[in-house]
N, C-alpha and C positions, 0 to 999 in steps of 0.2 A: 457418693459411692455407697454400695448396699452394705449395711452394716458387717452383714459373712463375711463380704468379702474383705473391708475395710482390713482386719485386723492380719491378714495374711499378706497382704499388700506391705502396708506396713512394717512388716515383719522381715519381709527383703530388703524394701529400700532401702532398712540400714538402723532400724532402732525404735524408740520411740518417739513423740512428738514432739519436737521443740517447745520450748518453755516461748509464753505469749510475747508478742512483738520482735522475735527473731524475722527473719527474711523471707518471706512468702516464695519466694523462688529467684532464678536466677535471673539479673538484670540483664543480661544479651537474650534472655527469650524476646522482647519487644515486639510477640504476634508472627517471628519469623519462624522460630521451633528449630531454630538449625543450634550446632552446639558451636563454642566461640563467639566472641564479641565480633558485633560489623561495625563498619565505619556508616556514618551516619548521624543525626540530630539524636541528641542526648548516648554521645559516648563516653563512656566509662561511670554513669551513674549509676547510683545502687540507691536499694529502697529506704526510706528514712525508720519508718517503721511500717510491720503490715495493718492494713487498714485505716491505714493515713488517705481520705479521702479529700477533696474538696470538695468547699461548704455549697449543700446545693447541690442537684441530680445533674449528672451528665450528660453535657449537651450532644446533641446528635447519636446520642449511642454510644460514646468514648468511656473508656472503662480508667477515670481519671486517679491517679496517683502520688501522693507528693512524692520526691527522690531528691537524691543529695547529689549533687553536680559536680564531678572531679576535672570536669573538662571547659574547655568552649563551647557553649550551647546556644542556638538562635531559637527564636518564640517561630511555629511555624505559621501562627498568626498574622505578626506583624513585622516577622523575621526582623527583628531588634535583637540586640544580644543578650543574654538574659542575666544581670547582674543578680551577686549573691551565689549564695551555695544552692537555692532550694528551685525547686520548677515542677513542673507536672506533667506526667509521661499517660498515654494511652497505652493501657496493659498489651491491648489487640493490635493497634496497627502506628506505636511508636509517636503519635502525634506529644509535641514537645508543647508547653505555653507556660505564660508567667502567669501566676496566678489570678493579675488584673484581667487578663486577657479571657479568662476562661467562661468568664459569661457571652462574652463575643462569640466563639467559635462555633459555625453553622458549618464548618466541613464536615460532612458525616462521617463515621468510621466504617472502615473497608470492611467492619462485620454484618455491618446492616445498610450500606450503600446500596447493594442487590433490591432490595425490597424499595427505594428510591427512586431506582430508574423509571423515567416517564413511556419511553418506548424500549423495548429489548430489541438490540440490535448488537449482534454478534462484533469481535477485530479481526481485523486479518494480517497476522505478524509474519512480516519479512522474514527472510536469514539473519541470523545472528550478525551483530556487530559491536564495536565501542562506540558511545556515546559519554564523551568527556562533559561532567559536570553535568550531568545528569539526576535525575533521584527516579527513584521508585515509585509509580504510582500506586501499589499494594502495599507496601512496607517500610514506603518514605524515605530509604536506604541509598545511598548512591550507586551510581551503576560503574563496579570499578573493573569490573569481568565482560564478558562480554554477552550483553543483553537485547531484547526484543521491542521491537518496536511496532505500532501500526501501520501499514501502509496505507490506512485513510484518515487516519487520525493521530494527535498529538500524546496518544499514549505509548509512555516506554515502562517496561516492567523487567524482572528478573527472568530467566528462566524458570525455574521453581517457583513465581510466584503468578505465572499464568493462568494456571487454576482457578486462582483467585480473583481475578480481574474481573469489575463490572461488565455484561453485554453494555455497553452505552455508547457502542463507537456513534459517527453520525449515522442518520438515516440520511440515506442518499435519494431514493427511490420509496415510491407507494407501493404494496405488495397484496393491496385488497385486505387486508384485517386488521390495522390500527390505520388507516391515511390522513393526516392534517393539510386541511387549506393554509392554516395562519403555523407561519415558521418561528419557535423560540429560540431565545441562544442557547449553543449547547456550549457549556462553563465547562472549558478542564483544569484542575488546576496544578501551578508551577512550571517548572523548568520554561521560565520566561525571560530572555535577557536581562541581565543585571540594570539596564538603562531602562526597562520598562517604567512607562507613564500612567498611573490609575489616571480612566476617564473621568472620573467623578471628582477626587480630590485634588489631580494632577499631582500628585505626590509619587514617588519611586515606588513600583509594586513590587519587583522582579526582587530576584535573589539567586545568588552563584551557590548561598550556604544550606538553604534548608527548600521544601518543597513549599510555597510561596503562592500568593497570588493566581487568579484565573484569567483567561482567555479565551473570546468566544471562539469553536473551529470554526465557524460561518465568515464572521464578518470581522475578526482579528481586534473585536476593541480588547483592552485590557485593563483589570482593576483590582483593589483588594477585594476579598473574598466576603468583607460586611459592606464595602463600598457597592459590587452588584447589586445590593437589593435592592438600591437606588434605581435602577435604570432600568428600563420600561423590557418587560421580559421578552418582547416581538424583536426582532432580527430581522434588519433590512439587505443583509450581505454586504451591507460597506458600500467602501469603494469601488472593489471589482462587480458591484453589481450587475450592471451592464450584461459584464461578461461570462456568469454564474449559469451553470442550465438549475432552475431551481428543482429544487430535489420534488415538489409539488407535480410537475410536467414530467416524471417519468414514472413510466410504469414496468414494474418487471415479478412477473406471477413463479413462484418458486419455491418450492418444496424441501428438498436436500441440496439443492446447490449451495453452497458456501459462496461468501464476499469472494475469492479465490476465484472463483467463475463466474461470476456476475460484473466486476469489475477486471477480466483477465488479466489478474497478476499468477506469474510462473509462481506453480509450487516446488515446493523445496525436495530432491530426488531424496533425500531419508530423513522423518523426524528426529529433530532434536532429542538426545539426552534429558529428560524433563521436561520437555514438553506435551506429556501425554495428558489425560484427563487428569490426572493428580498430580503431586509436586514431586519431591525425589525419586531417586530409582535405588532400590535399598540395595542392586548389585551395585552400585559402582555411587557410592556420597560423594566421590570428589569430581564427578563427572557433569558439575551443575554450577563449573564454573566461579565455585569460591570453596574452600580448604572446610575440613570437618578437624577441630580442634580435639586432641587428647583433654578430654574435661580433669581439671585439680583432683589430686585426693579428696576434698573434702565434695566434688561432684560426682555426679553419674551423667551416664548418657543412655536414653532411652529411644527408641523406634516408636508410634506409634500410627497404628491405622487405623481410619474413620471408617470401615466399612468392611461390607463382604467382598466389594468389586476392589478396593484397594489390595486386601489379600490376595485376591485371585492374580494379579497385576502384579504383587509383591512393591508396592508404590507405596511407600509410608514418607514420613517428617521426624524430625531427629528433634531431640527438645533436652538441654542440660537443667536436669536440678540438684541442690543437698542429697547429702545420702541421707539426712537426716530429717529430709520435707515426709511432713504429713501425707495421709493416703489423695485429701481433698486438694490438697495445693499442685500434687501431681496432674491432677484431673483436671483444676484449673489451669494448669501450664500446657496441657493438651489439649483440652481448646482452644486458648490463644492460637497456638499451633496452625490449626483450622479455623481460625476466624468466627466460632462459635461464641454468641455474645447471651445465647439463653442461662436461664440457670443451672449452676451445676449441679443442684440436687438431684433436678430430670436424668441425668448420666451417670452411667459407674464405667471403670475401667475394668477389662477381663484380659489375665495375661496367657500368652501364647507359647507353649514350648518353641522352641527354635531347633533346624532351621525353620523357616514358613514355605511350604511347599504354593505351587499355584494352587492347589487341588485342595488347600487348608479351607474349613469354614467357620463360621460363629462357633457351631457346636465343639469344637476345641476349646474354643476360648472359654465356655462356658464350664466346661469341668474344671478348665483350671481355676477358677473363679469360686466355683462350689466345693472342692477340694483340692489337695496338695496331691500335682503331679509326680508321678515317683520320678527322684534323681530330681526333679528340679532344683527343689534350696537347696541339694547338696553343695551346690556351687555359689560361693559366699560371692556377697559382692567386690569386697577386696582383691576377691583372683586376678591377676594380671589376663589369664589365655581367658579368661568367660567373655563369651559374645555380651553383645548388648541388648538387656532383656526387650523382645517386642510386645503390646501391650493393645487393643483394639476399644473403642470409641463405642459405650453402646446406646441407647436411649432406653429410659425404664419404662416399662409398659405406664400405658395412657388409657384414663379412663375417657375421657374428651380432649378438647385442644378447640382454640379459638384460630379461626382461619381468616383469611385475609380476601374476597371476592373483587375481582376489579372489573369494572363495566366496559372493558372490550371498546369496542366505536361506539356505545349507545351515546349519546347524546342528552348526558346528567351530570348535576353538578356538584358531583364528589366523585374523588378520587379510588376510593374504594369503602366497600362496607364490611365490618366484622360479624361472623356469626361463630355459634357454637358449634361443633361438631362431635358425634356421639354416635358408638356402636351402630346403631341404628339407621344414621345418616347416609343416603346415597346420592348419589351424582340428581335425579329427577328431585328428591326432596331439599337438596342445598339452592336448587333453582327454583322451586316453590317459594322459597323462602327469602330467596333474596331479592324477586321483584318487586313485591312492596316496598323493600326498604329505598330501590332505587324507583318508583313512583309508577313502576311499568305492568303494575298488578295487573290493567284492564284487556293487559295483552294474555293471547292464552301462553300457556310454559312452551303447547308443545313448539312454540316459534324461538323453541332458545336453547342454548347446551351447553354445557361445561366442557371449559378445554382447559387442560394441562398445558402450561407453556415455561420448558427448561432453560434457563437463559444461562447455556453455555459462553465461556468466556468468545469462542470458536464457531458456534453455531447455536443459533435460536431455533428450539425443536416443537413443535405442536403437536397436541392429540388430542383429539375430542373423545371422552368420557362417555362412557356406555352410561346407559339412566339409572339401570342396575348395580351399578360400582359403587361396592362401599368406602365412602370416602378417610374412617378413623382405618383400615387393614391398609390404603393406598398409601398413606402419610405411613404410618409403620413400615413397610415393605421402603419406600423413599430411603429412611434414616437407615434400616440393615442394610440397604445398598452402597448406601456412603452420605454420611452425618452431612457433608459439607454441601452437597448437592440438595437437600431441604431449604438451605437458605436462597439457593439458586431457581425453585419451583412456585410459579405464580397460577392462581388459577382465576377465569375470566370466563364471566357470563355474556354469551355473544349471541345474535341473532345467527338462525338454522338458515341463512342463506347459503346459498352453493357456488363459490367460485369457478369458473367454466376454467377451467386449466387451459394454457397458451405459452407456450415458451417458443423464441423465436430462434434458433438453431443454425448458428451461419457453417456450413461445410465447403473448404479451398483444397485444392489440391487436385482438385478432377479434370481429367481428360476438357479443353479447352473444345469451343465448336459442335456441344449438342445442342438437343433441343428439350425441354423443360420433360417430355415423356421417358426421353434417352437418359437424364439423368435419373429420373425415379426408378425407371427402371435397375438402371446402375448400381443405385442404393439399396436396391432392394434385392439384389443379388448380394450386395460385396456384405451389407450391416442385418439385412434382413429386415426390414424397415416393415410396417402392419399400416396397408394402406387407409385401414378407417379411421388410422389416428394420424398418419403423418401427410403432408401436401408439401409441395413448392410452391411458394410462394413467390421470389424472385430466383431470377436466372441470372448470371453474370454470366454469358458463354465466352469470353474473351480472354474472361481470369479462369476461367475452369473452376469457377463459383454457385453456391445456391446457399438460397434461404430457405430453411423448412420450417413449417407451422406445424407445431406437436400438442394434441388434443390433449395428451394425457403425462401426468409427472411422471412420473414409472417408466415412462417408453422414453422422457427426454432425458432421464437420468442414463437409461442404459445406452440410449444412442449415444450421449457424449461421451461416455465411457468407449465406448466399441470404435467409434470412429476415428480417437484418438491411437490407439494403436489397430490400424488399419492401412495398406497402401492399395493404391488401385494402377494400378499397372506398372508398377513401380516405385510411385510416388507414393511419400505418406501423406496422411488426409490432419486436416485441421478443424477441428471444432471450435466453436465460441460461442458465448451464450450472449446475445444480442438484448437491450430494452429497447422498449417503445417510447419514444419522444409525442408527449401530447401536446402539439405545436402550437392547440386551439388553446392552451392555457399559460399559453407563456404571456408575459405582461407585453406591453404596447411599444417599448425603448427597448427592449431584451433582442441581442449581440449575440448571443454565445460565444464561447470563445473553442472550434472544434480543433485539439493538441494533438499533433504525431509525434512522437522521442522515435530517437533510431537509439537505444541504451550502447550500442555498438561504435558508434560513432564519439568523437574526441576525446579519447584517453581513457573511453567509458563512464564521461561524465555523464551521460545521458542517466545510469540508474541512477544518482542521487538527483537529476530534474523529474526525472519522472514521479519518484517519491514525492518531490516538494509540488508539483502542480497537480498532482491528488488530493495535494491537501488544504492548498487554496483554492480550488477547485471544486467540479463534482465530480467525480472519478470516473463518472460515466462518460465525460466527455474527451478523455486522456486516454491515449490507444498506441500500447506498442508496437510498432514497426516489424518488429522480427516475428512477432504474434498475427498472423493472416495478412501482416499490410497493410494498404492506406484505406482498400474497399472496406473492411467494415466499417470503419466512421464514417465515412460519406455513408452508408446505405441507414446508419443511424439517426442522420442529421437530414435524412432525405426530405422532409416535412417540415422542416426549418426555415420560414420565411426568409431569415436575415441571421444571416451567423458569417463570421470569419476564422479562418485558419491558421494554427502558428506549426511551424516543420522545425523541427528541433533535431540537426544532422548536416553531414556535409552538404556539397553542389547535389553529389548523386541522390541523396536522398531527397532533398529539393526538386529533382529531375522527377525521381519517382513518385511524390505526390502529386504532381501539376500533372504527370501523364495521366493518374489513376481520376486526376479532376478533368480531364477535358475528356474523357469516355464515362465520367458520370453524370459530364452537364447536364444533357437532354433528361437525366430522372430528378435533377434536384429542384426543388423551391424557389431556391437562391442558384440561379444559375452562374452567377459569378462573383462568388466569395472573395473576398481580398486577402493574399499571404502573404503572410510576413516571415521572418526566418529567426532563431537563433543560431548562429552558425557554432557546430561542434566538428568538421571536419578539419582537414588541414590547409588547403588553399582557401579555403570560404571566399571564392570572388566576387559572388551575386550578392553576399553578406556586405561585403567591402562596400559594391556599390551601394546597395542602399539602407548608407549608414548602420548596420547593424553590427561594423567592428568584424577584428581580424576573427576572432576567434573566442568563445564561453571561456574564462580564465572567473569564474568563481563568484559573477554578480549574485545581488536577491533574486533570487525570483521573481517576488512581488514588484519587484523595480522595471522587474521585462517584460511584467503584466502588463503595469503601466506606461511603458512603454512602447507595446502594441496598441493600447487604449488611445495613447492620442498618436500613434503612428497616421499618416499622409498616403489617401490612394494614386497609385503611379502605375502605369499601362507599361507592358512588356511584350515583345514579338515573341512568340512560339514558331520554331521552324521544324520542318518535316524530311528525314532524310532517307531515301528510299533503296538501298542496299540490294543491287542484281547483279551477279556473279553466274547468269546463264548465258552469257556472250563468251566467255574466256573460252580460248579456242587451245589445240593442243595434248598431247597425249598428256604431257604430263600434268596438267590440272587437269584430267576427267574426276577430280573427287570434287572442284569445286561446278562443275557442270550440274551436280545434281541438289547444291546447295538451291532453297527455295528464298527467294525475296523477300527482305523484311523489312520493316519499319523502326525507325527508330525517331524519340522525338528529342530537340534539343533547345535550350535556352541560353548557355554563355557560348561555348564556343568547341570548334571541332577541328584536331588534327591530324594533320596525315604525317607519317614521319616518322622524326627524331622525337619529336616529344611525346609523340603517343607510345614510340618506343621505351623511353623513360618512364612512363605511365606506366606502360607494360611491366617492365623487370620488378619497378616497385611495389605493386598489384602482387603479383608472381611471388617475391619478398614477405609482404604482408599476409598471404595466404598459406604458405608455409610456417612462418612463426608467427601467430597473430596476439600473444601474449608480449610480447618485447615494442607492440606498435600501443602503448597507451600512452602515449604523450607526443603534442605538434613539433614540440621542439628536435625528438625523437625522427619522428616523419622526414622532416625537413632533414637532418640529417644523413637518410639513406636515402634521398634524393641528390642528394650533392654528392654522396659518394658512386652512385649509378651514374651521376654524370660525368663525374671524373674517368669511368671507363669508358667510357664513348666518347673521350675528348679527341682522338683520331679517327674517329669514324667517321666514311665517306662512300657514299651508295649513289651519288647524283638523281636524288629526288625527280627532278625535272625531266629528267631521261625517261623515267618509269610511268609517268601519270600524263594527262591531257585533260585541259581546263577549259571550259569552256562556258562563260558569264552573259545570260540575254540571250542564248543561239551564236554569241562571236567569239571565236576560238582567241582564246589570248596565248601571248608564248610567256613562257615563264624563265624567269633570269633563272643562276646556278644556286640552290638553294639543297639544302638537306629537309626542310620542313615545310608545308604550308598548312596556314591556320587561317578559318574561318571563327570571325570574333562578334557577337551580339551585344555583349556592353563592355566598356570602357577598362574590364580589369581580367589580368591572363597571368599566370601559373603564381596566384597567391600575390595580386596585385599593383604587377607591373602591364604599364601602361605597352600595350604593343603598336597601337596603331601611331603613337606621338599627339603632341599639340598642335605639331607645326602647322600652320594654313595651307593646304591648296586647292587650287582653283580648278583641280580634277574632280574632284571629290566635294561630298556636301559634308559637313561637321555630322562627326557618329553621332548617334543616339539611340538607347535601347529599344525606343517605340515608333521607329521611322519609316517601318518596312524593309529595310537594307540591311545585308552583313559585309562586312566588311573582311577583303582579302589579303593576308599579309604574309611573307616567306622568311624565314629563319634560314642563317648559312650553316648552320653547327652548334654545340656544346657553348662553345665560346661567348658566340652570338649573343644567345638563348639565356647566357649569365649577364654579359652588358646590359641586356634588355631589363632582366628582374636586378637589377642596380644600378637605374635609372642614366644609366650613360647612353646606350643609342635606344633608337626606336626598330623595328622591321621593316621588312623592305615592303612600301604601299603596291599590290598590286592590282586589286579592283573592288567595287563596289557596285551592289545587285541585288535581285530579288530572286532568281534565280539561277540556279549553277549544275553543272555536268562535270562529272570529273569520272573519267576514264585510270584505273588502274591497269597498268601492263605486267604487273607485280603483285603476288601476294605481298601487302603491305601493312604497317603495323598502324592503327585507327584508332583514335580516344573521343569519346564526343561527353563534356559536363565530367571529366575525368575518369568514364568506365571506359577502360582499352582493352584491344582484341586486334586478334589479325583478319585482316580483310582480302578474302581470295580475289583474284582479278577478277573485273568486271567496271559493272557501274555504279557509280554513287549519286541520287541527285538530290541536290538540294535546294526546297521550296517552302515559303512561307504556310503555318499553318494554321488554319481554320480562325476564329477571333484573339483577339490582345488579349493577355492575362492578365488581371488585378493585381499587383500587387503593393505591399504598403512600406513606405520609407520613414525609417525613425524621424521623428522632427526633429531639429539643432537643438541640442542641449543649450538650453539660457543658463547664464552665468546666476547662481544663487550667490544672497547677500550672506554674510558670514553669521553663521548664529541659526541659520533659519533652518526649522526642522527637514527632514526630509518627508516624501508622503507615507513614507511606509512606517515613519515615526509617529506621524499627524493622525494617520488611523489606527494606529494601535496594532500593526503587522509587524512581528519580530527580525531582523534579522538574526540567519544562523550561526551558530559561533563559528570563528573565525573565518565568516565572510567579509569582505574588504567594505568599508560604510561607506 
């Protein structure tokens, strides 16, 4: 701090200077800055003496401390327990170790991690949640509140401590300005199962207690954190390789889109409390999801802010020290704060009358810095009513500064080069300068440029540097913005190539049945679209779909803004931001594995799969359901020689990607991909059949990988059922005379009746309250109560319809129901058609060309039947059928029910057999023997079933 100002400083906090080796500050600051002790590695220690260092510079940047240990403490090392009183705390970001340990430790500290990362790549955090047994990856702290997590990666952080968070999530995707051929592993480390196996030692790496051990997100091996250096830094993706789209093969050019829309994960309808560019919200401390402690009398608690932009925000970090701490020990407790690990000489603190308006700047702080604001000291520290003095973060002028150059994609072998920087210095002379050092002197400059790249926790932001930009005014102007955001700015000498901007723009929701001029034109009425930059590309007129090619960032930015709150005849429109699959570069065995989640489907376990196969995954390949549907994946994977399909959702949504696949065949590569299902609805019968189990009740995921992986291809009929209701004759149906003919497609089974009426009420049920429907058991339940009221109901089915199988009219016995069945299992895995042999009839089979005809007498029936006591009544077997309604009657077909005005129904097989794939028989393992998802080093989740 500047000498001036030292002594007025001082002079508030409460005194004079502690006599030598009192306390440097308060031990719950641990780099968090918040006031009270957290729970977490090394709690309730306090400092031994100050300037108790260990022997020896500290490793990775860790700002190492001896302390005296009043509690239970694990080494975050070797996560061993740390016998003895004494251990060694990282000022900045809490890291614990024994003191044998501390030559080992290569984890960097979260103050200079930023300055590490190989590629900047933005996170993209979910909604809040708990995560029991958890730790922080900012502040190593457990997560006992409810905190944030990535949805592409295995990073969980605080609220408040988001700010802080490496860009390091994966790279998923090429983007034209850093692109690698050859894949590393990307290391996170901790919160790894307590049963975690290091690959290298085989020894236990994981830990319940402290933030522990790492894990590649690629390819799931696991090991101690000095044990990686061991192992060869290229990443093969494991096991699921196969199944992996490599992140090498995609390409997606973008500007301001965020992970958010590049991967279409739903944003969140209001930011979080704390989640803005800085850490607390100095309205409301307790609103960040853990308590602000009344600090002891013999403490303070102070506000401070790193910046002009944090003022203006009113966004500060709360930091308790002595009333009796020195002006310096303040200053280094405020950095901790922010993660600033430079020297504190470079900094002084400047205090702020309060309150802090948004409209406050520097210049306040400055006079209070330079002289005594009036009415300020009047208020001792002791008062009970005085606010809490706020205090701002400044950097002292610089006469130079050594900067960090990093070489962009050139094709050299270091990592970066330092040079001086001086008044003088501008963006054309820092590149003068640094081609030599990187060997690329013989090229001329003007083939080069400096770009600014912010590597927000949230978004990785570029600017290319004017030649004229003085470079010591940009670095100043940085730090008055906000201290903390310096550590966050890299700058990189990159070749003056011009990327041709291309973003591919899927828009649903439009009028079905034009033609590729009709929709541009359409768009260009409803969004205002600027035909030099925008085209159609593909047309989907069936789904009332298009693809647009958008020349330029600016225009794809506003279109997907615009189009999202846009309807066009009613309807709202749907934007998505599409990658390109470059299918020429997929390897020679490469599967893809292309993921539908319906998150709506089985109790709503769908969002916690769809998180987990993001993450074993490439996120690009995972595609929500309720988000545009099944067409954008297929139109992504459209170039995809060989890929298969997993549908994560009940029969209906089963239904509905196998339809949305047999109207994309004729565009795909792979014209007949094999699916498999995780069944999340509540009958799952196609599930049932092929072996894929009743119902998602909580497996690994990696387990369901692998078990699509060596899942069995098995052929399926597809049948065609063509709904005309322009025959019904009569005054009183003229509303259904003008109904037009539809299509519907189907794969288990379709009924006319009683049970499509059941279907009905319960649909009708769910649609109304569809919060009370998150569990099968649930379902199941207000099905049996629906059936319980139509235990007397009797309409003589038979009377009202006319069947007719081949052209030969058949009569139908006295029935309440008739069902048309495709494989072997009907309302959640009763057998309807029976075992019994006869010699009418051929043995069912899914892939035979035949459906088979059967009638239900009632409620009663309909309960025998699904409790295995009778079968239905056999009435025919065919490939073709007529069924005459005399009746508006109630219709289900794959369990979406509707009423069906009189007329015609007919039903015929359709177009080729579908692929699909049947779990293979679980072999009986020997006792003892790992499982594969132990064998490769894939965690399961806690309290998922082993």
């Amino acid at each position: 701090m500047a000498a001036a100002a030292e002594p007025r400083a001082r002079a508030w906090l409460g005194g004079s200077s502690p006599r030598p080796g009192s306390p440097a500050s308060s031990p719950e600051l641990g780099g968090r800055g918040r006031a009270g002790p957290g729970p977490g590695p090394g709690l309730g220690s306090c400092p031994e003496r100050a300037g108790a260092r260990p022997p020896g510079p500290a490793a990775s940047g860790h700002s190492f401390r001896k302390v005296t240990l009043t509690k239970p403490t694990f080494c975050h090392l070797c996560s061993d327990f740390i016998w003895g009183l004494a251990g060694f705390l990282c000022d900045v970001c809490n890291f614990m170790s024994h003191e044998k340990c501390l030559k080992h430790v290569k984890t960097p500290c979260a103050g200079v991690a930023p300055s590490l990362v190989r590629v900047p790549t933005a996170h993209c955090f979910g909604p809040r949640g708990l995560y029991k047994r958890k730790f922080c990856a900012v502040c190593r702290k457990t997560l006992e509140a409810p905190a944030l997590r990535c949805e592409v990666c295995e990073l969980h952080v605080h609220p408040d401590c988001v700010p802080f968070a490496c860009s390091d999530c994966r790279q998923c995707h090429g983007d034209g300005h850093r692109d690698h051929d050859t894949h590393h592993h990307h290391w996170r480390e901790g919160n790894l199962p307590s049963g975690a196996r290091c690959e290298v030692c085989r020894k236990t790496c994981g830990s319940s207690d402290v933030l522990a051990g790492v894990r590649c997100e690629w390819c799931g091996v696991q090991a101690h954190s000095v044990c990686s250096a061991a192992l060869a830094p290229e990443c093969s993706f494991g096991r699921l390789r196969t199944m992996v789209l490599p992140p090498a093969c995609v390409r997606l050019l973008s500007r301001n889109f965020s992970k958010m829309h590049c991967f279409r994960i739903s944003e969140s309808a209001a930011p979080e409390p704390g989640e803005g560019d800085d850490g607390a919200d100095g309205s409301s401390p307790t609103g960040l999801g853990r308590e602000v402690l009344a600090p002891e009398s013999s403490k303070q608690t102070l506000k401070i802010f790193d910046g002009n932009d944090a003022l203006q925000r009113n966004h500060f970090r709360v930091i308790t020290v002595p009333r009796l701490a020195r002006s310096e020990e303040v200053l280094e407790a405020a950095l901790r704060a922010y993660y600033v690990t430079e020297d504190p000489r470079d900094f002084e603190l400047q205090a702020l009358p309060l309150p802090v308006h948004a409209a406050d700047t520097g210049a306040r702080g400055k006079t209070r810095a330079g002289g005594s604001a009036e009415g300020e000291d009047s208020r001792g520290p002791g008062s009970r009513e005085a606010a809490p003095e706020a205090w701002i973060i400044r950097a002292l002028p610089r006469t130079q500064e050594v900067l960090r150059i990093y070489p962009a994609w050139l094709k050299v072998g270091v990592a970066y080069v330092s040079i001086r920087v001086t008044p003088q210095s501008i963006a054309r002379t820092v590149v003068l300068e640094v081609l030599p050092l990187l060997g690329r002197q013989a090229e001329g400059p003007e083939s080069f440029q400096l770009v600014e790249v912010l590597m927000g926790s949230r978004q990785v932001q570029r600017t290319v540097l004017e030649d004229e930009e003085p470079l010591l005014a940009r670095l100043h102007d940085i730090r008055q913005t906000s201290l903390r955001q310096m550590t966050q700015v890299r700058f990189y000498v990159a070749e003056s190539r011009v990327v041709v901007p291309h973003v591919s723009l899927y828009v649903a929701g439009l009028p079905p049945g034009l033609s590729a001029q009709e929709y541009g034109s359409l768009l260009e009425e409803a969004v205002a679209t600027k035909a030099g930059l925008v085209s159609v590309s593909h047309v989907y007129s069936s789904q009332g779909a298009v693809v647009l090619d958008v020349a330029c960032f600016a225009e794809a930015e506003r279109l997907y803004m615009l189009v999202r709150d846009t309807a066009v005849h009613g309807r709202p429109l749907t934007a998505l931001v599409l990658p390109d699959v470059l299918h020429t570069k997929l390897p020679p065995d490469s599967c893809p594995l292309l993921v539908f989640v319906n998150p709506k489907s089985g109790g709503l376990k769908g969002r916690d799969l769809l998180c987990s196969f993001r993450k074993l995954l490439n996120p690009h390949q995972v595609f929500e359901l309720t988000n545009g549907g099944p067409l954008p994946g297929f139109h992504v994977f459209s170039q995809v020689p060989c890929f298969r399909v997993l549908v994560c959702g009940g029969d209906g949504t089963v239904g509905w990607v196998l339809a949305a696949l047999e109207e994309m065949r004729h565009r795909l590569a792979c014209p007949e991909p094999s699916v498999a299902i995780l069944p999340l609805g509540t009958g799952n019968d196609l599930g049932r059949v092929l072996r894929w189990g009743a119902g998602y009740s909580g497996e690994d995921p990696f387990s369901v990988l692998m078990s699509v992986d060596e899942a069995d291809a098995v052929l399926m009929d597809r049948w065609t059922i063509l709904l005309d209701a322009h025959e019904a004759g009569g005054a009183e149906n003229s509303v259904a005379d003008v109904e037009p003919p539809k299509i519907v497609q189907m794969s288990n089974y379709c009924g006319i009746g009683i049970d499509a009426e059941l279907s009905l009420d319960f649909h009708q049920a769910r649609e109304e309250e569809p919060g009370k429907f998150t569990s099968r058991f649930h379902n199941k339940g207000v099905y049996v109560r629906v059936g319980l009221q139509k235990i007397s109901h009797s309409r003589g089915l038979h009377r009202e319809i006319r069947l007719q199988v081949e052209q030969q009219e058949v009569e139908l016995p006295s029935i309440e129901g008739l069902i048309f069945i495709n494989i072997p299992s009907w309302g959640s895995g009763a057998d309807l058609w029976g075992s019994d042999s006869d010699s009418r009839f051929e043995k069912p089979r899914m892939d035979d060309g035949l459906l088979e005809v059967v009638g239900v007498t009632g409620v009663m029936h309909m309960g025998q039947v699904q409790g295995g006591l009778r079968s239905g009544i056999r009435i025919a077997q065919g490939s073709y059928f007529r069924v005459t309604l005399l009746k508006a009657t109630p219709v289900q077909v794959d369990g979406e029910p509707w009423i069906q005005a009189p007329g015609h129904m007919i039903i015929s097989a359709a177009g080729p057999k579908v692929h699909m794939l049947r779990k293979t028989k679980q072999k009986p393992r020997k006792a003892g023997t790992p499982k594969d998802a132990r064998a490769d080093g894939v965690p399961v989740p806690e309290g998922d079933p082993k």
